[in-house]
N, C-alpha and C positions, 0 to 999 in steps of 0.2 A: 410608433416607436422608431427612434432614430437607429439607423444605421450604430451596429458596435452595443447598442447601446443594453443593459443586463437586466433581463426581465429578473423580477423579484415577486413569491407567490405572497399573497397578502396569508398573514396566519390568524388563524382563528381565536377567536376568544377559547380559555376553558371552560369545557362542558361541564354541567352536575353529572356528578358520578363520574369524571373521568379522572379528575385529581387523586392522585394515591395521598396516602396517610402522612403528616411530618415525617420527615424522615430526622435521623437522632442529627447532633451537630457534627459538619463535616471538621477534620483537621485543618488548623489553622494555622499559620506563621510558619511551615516547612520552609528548611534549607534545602537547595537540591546538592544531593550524597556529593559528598568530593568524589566516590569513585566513578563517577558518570551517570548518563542516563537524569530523569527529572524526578521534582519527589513526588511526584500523583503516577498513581499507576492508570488514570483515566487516558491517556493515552496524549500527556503532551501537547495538549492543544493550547491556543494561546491565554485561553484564561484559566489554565489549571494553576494550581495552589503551589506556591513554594520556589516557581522559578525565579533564574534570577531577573531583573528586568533589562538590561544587556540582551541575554536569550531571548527571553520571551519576544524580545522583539525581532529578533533572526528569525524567529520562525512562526510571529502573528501570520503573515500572507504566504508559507512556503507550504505546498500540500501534500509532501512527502516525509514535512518533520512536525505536521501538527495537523492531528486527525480533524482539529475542526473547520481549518483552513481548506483540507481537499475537500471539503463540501461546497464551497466557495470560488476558490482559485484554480485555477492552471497551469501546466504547464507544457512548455516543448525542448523539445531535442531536435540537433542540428547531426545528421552522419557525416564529420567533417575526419571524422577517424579511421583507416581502412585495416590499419595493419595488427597485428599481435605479437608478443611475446612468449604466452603459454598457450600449452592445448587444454581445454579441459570436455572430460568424456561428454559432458551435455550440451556442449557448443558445435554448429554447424550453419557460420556464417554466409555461406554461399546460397541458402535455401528464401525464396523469397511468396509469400501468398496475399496478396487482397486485404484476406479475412483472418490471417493470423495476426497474433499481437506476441511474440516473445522477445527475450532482450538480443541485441544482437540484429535484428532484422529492420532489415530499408530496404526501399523504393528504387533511389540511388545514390551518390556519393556528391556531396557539397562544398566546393571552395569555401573558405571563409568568408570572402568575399559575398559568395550566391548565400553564403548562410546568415551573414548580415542582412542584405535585402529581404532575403525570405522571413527575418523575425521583426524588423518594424513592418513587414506588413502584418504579417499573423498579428503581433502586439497592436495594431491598431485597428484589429477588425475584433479581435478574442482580448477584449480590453483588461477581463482580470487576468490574464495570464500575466503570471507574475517572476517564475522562472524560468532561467534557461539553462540544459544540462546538456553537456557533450557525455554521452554512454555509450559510443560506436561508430559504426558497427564491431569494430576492433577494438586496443586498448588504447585510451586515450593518450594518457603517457610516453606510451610508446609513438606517438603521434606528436609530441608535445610541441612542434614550431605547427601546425594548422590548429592545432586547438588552443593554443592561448594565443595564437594570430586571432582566432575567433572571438576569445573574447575581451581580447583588447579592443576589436570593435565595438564590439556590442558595449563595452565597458562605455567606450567614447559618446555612441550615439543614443543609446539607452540606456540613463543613467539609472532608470527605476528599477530596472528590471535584476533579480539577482543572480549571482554567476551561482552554479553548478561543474562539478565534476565527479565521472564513478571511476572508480581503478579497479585491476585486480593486486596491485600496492606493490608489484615486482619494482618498481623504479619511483614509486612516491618521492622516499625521503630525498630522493636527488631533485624534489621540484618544489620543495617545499617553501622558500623562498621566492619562485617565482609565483606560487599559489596564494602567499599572503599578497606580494605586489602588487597583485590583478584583484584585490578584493572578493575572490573566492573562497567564501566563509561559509559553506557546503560541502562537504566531499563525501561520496560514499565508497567506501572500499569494500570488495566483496575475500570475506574471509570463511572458508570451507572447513577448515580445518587447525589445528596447531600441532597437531600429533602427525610426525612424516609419513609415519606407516597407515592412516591414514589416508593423506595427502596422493597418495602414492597410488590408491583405487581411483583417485579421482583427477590426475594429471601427470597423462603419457608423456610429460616433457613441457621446458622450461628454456628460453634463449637470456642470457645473462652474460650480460657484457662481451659478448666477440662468442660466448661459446652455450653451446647445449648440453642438456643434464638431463636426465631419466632418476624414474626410482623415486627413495625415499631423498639422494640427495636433492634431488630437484624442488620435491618440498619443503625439505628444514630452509633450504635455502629462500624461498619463497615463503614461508610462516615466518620465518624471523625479520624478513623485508618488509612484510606487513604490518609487522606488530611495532618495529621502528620508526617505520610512517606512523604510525597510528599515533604514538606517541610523541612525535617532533609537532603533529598537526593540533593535539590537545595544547599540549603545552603552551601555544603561539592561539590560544583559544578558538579555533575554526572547530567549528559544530561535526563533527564524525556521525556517520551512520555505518556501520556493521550490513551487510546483507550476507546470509547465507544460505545456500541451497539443500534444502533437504532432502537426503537422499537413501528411501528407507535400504535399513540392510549394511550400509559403507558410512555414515557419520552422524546418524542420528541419534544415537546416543550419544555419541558426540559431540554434540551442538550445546546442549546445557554448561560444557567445560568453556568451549569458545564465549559461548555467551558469559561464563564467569571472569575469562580472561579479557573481553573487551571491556568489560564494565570497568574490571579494576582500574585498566588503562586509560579509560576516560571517555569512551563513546558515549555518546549521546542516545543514541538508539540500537538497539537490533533488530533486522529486519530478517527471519525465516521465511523461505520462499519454498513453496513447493517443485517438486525438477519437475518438469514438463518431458517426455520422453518416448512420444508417440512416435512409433517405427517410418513414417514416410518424415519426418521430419531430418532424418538421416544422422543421428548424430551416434557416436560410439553408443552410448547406454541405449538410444530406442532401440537400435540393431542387434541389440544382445539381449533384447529382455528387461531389463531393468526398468521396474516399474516407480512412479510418482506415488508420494501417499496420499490416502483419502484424507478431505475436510476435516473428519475428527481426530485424525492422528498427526495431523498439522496444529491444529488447536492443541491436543494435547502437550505437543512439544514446546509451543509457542508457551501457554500455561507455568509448565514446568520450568523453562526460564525466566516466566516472570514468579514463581512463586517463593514461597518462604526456602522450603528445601532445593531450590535452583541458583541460580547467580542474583535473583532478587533485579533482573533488568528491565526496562523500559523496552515493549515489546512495540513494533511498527504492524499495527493489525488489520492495515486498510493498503497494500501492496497492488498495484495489478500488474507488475515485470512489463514495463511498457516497451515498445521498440525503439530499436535505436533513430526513428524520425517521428515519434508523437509528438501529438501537436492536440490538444483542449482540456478537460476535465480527466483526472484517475477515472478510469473505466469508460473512455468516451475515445475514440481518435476519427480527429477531423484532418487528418493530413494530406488523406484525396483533394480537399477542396483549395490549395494552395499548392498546385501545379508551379512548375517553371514561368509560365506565362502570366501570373500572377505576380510578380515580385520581378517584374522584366522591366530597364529602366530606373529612374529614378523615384524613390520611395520615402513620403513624408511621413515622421513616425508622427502620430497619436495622442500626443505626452499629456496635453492639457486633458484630451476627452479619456485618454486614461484615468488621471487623477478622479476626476471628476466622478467616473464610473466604479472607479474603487471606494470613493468616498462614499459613493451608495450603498455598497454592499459592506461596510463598516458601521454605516447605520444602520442596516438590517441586522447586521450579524450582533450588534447590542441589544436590538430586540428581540430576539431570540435566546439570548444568554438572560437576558432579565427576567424572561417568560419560565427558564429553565428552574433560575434562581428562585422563585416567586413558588414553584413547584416544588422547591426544595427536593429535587433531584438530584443521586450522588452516583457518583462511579470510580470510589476511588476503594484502594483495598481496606480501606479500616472499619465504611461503614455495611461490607458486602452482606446483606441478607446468608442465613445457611440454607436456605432453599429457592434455587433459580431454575428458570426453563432457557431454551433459545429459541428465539422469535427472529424470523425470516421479514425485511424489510425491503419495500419496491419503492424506487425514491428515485427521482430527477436529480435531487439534489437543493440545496438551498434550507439544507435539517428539515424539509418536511416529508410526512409520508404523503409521495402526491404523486403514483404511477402504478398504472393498470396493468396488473398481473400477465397479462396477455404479451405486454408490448417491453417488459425486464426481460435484458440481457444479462443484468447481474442481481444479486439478492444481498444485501445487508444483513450479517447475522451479529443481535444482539443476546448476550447472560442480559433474561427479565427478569425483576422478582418488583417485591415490595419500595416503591422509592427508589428504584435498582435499575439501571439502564447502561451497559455498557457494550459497546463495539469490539467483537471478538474476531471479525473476518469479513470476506465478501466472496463470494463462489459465485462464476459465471455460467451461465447456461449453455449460451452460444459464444466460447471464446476463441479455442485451436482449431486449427481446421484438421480433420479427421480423414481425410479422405484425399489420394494420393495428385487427384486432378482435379475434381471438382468440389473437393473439400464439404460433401453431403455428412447428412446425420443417418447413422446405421438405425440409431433409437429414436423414437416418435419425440420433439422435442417436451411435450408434457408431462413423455413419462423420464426421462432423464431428468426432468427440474423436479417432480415429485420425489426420485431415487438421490439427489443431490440435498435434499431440504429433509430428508427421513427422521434425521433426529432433532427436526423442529417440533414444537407444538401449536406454532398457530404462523401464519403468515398475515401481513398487514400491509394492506392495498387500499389505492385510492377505489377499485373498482377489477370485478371479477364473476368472469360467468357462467354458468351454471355447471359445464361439464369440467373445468378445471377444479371447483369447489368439492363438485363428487368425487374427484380423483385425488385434492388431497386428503379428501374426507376421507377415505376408505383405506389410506395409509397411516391415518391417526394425528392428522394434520388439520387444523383449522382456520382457516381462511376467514378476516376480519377485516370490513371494509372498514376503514377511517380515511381521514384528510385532519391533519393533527400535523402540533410537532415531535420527532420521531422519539424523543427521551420521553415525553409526555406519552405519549399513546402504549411506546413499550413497556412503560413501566405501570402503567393501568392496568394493559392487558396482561403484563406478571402476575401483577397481585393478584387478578381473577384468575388466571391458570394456576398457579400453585396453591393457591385457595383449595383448587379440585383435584390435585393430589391426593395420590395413597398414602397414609401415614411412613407403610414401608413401599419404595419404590418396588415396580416389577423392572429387573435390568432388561436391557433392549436387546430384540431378538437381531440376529447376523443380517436379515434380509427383512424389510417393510410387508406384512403381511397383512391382506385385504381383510376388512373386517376389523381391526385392531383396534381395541377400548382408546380412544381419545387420551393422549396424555399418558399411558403405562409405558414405561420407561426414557420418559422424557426429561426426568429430575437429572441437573448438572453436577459434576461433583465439584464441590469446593478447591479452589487451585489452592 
């Protein structure tokens, strides 16, 4: 294998007995809504139904606005940003770890200049990385002569590669013209809230134009800044992502009104993120208390704004809040291995073996989609089964299930049922560091990934051994080796799990209890 060059797992034929039943016909001919977001609620990937093809082509290779592309492609961030505007309570950019991954955090700080060298190497060694996003460590905006110094670079030298930008949207609309100029047809703006009061629990202050604000002013004035950008950038048709931080207790209920108000406006996605809020991480909420929510009341929320009774949005359900200097795959950072001294000197980018190696993986990714199709596999809300489980997936990546339980650092949580395979989350095992110096695990890592996975019903591994098996076994967890593709296998193993369902579900008990019938309180409720 050459250098750069993108292993690809060969995928299997389908087994007898593993194909689920036709599934009914999927919708056809969707318009995507004028008030944003796409019309599949499968999560926006590049061959869902109904986009327009303009879009759909913004975001076939982007794998933060098309869940099937971050199976695929990559991306990095340059920390070419230092400075802020606002404070908000879950931010505490001065903290830096190894092994933490939150937004906000780098290594160290990049001229545009060192940040150009450093991505035609990265792009010519990590050939699908396909974006490049300035998210920090600061506000970019607030930064705006180094970050669109940066990517006017990159604009120049790497023509393939697509620009990115996140804001917290205080100063958007004032760059909104420089944002189209530079071909930055990505932006994600992070919106907390639209309610000041609010706003107001979750940002001690705000610097706007020469002067500072506290309170609820601080917010209306900041929600109404955002919601102006958001709309100057629709309009001028640049692809908007919504990100917002969930934070139970101060905006979580909250978030379905947001999510109704950006959709109106025209975003393309919403992305709910859970607060992260561990007390050595130092940030206002860790040090008060303020707790992050659990997996299921993340999904829940997430749910609720995509559902009928919610804003009806296009939910971003494959998230990992990466750092402000990642560098390879969602859920992967290879940013250690491109040191300073790598990208020291003069740096020939990649382009042709780029191409090249993308065009591999476009051939793969049609064989996979055909495989899909041929399975008559659906994930969208019209033809959703009323009875589903969630199935825990261990994946490398590349849509197959093809990684040993042992050696996942993050789990793929699928809604399985009959012909039913859909992407609800991903929860990491080993992700924050927890520990004030050497960032240890207080909990046996086996037994946190079995108390993380509780309201699964079966997990699906390339391979898995014997004492893990017993331990999800005894939390009511089944552990299923395959090597499949992961829509195929999950919705196999749906059909057979919900097969063996109660007529009336037992609801699931507060805590995972040893001994627990297989499957008793494992039924999903319908979003």
């Amino acid at each position: 294998m050459t250098e750069g060059s993108i292993p690809l797992t060969v995928l299997p034929s389908p087994r007898a007995g593993d194909q689920p039943v036709p599934a009914r016909e999927e919708a056809a001919g969707q318009q995507a809504p004028p008030g944003g977001g796409c019309a599949s609620t499968r999560g926006c990937g590049s061959g869902a139904t109904g986009l327009d093809p303009e879009i759909a082509d913004k975001i076939a290779n982007h794998p933060c606005y098309s869940q099937e592309a971050h199976q695929y492609y990559a991306r990095m961030h340059v920390p070419v940003a230092p400075g802020c505007n606002i404070q908000c309570n879950y931010c505490n950019r001065k903290f830096d770890c190894a092994n933490e991954s939150r937004p906000g955090v780098t290594s160290r700080l990049l001229s545009p200049q060192e940040a150009l060298a450093k991505v035609k190497r990265v792009a010519s060694e990590i050939k699908q990385m396909s974006v490049l996003g300035v998210a920090g460590p600061g506000e970019p905006l607030a930064n705006a002569r180094r970050t669109f110094a940066t990517m006017e670079l990159v604009a120049r030298d790497c023509p393939d590669i697509k620009l990115c930008v996140s804001t917290n949207g205080l100063t958007l609309v004032d760059h909104v013209d420089r944002i189209e100029q530079l071909g930055i047809d990505h932006v994600t703006i992070t919106i907390n809230m639209t309610d000041p009061e609010v706003g107001a629990r979750i940002y001690p202050w705000i610097t706007f134009r020469g002067k500072r604000y506290t309170g609820t002013e601080a917010s209306k004035i900041l929600s109404e800044r955002q919601l102006e950008g958001l709309a100057a950038l629709t309009e001028r048709k640049i692809l908007c992502k919504v990100n917002s931080v969930m934070i139970p207790g101060v905006n979580d209920e909250h978030l379905v009104e947001v999510s109704r108000t950006v959709k109106g406006m025209g975003a393309f996605l919403h992305n709910v993120m859970p607060l992260v809020s561990a007390p050595e991480h130092g940030t206002h909420y860790g040090l008060t208390g303020q707790r992050g929510p659990t997996p299921q009341e993340l999904k829940a929320l997430q749910d609720r704004c995509a559902g009928d009774d919610g804003a009806q949005m296009t939910m971003m359900r494959h998230c990992r809040q990466c750092r402000a200097d990642a560098v390879g795959l969602l859920g992967e950072d290879r940013s250690e291995e491109f040191g300073p001294e790598t990208y020291a000197g003069e740096v020939t980018y990649d382009l042709a073996g780029r191409q090249a190696a993308q065009a591999a993986i476009e051939r793969w990714r049609a064989d996979v989609r055909a495989t899909r199709e041929e399975l008559r596999l659906s994930a969208d809300g019209i033809t959703r089964p009323d009875r589903t489980v969630l199935v825990a997936v261990a994946t490398k990546g590349g849509g197959v299930v093809n990684q040993h339980f042992g050696h996942a650092e993050e789990f793929w949580v699928y809604e399985a049922g009959e012909n039913w395979a859909r992407l609800v989350g991903t929860r990491s095992v080993e992700r924050y560091c927890e520990g004030p110096s050497a960032c240890d695990e207080d909990e046996p890592v086996l037994d946190k990934t079995v108390r993380l996975l509780s309201d699964c019903a079966a997990v699906l591994c390339s391979k898995i051994g014997n004492g893990p098996r017993e331990a999800l076994g005894a939390a009511g967890i089944e552990a299923v080796e395959r090597y499949d593709l992961i829509e195929s296998a999950v919705a196999a193993e749906g059909a057979r799990l919900v097969a063996r369902l109660p007529v009336e579900p037992v609801e699931p008990a507060d805590e995972p209890r040893a001994g627990r019938a297989p499957l008793a309180g494992h039924l999903v409720a319908k979003a």
